[in-house]
C-alpha positions as CSV (number, residue, x, y, z in Angstrom):
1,X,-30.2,-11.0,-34.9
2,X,-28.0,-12.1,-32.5
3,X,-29.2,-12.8,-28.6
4,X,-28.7,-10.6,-25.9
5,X,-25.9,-11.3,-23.6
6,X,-27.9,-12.4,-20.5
7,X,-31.1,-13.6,-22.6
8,X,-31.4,-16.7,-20.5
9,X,-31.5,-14.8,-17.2
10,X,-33.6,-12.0,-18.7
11,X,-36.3,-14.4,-19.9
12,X,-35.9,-15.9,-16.2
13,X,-36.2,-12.8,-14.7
14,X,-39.1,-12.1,-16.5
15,X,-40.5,-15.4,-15.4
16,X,-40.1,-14.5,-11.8
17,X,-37.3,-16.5,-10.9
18,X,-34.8,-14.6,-8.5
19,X,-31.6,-13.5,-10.5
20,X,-27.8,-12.5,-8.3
21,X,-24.8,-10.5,-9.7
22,X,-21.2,-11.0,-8.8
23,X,-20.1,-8.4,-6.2
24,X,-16.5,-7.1,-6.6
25,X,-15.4,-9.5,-3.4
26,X,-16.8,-12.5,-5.5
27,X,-19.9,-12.8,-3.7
28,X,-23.0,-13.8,-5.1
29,X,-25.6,-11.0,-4.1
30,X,-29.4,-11.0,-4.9
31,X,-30.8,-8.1,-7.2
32,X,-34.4,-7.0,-7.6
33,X,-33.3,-4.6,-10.8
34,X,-31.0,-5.9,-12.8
35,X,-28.7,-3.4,-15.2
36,X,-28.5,-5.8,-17.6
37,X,-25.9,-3.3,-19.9
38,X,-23.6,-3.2,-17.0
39,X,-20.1,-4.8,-16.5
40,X,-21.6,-7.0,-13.9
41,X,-22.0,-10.6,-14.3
42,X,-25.6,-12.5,-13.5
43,X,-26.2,-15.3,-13.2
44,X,-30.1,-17.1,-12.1
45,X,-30.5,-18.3,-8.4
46,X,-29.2,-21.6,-8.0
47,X,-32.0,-24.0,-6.2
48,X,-30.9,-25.8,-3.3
49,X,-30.4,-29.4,-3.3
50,X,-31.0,-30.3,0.4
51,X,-34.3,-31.4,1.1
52,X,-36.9,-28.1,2.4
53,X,-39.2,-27.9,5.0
54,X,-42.3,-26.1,6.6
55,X,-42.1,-27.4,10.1
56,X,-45.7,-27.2,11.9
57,X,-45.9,-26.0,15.3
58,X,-48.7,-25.4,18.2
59,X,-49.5,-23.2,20.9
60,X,-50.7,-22.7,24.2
61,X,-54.0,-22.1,22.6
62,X,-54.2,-24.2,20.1
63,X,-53.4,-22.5,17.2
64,X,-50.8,-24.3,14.6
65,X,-48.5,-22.5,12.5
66,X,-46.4,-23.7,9.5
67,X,-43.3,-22.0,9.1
68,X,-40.3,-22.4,7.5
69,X,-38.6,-22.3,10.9
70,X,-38.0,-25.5,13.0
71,X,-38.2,-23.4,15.8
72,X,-40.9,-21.0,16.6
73,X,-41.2,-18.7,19.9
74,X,-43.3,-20.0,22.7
75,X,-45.1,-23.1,20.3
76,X,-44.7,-26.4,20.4
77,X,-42.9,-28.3,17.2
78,X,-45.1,-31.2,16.3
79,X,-44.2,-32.1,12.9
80,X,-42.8,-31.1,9.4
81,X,-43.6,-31.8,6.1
82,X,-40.9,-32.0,2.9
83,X,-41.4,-30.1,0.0
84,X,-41.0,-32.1,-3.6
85,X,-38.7,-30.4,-6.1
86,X,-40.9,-30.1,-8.9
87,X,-38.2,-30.0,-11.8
88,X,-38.1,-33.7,-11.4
């Protein structure tokens, strides 16, 4: 029996990983339900390649966040730490 058409991104999808179709402008656009018999075209979420952070920051109080923000309303940034692509 031959595969479905978007059997890779299905089985992705099913695995959790974020899955985009081609907009009519070209665009790639997130989708939380694929159509999967549709004319559209999917494809799955490309990772990025830049280095990611979570950038720590402090308050007046002495609370710390970690957010994925380097800048964070009325806190302090002390530090960040750099997230390892695991597909290494």
């Amino acid at each position: 029996m031959k595969q479905h058409k978007w059997h890779k991104e299905i089985k992705a999808w099913a695995d959790g990983e974020d899955i985009e179709f081609k907009a009519l402008n070209g665009e790639w656009l997130y989708t939380s339900y694929p159509h999967w018999n549709s004319n559209d075209e999917y494809r799955i979420k490309p990772q990025p390649k830049e280095p990611q952070y979570l950038y720590i920051h402090l308050n007046a109080v002495g609370d710390y966040f970690i957010k994925k923000l380097d800048n964070f309303y009325g806190c302090k940034y002390i530090g960040k730490i750099k997230l390892e692509d695991t597909d290494a």
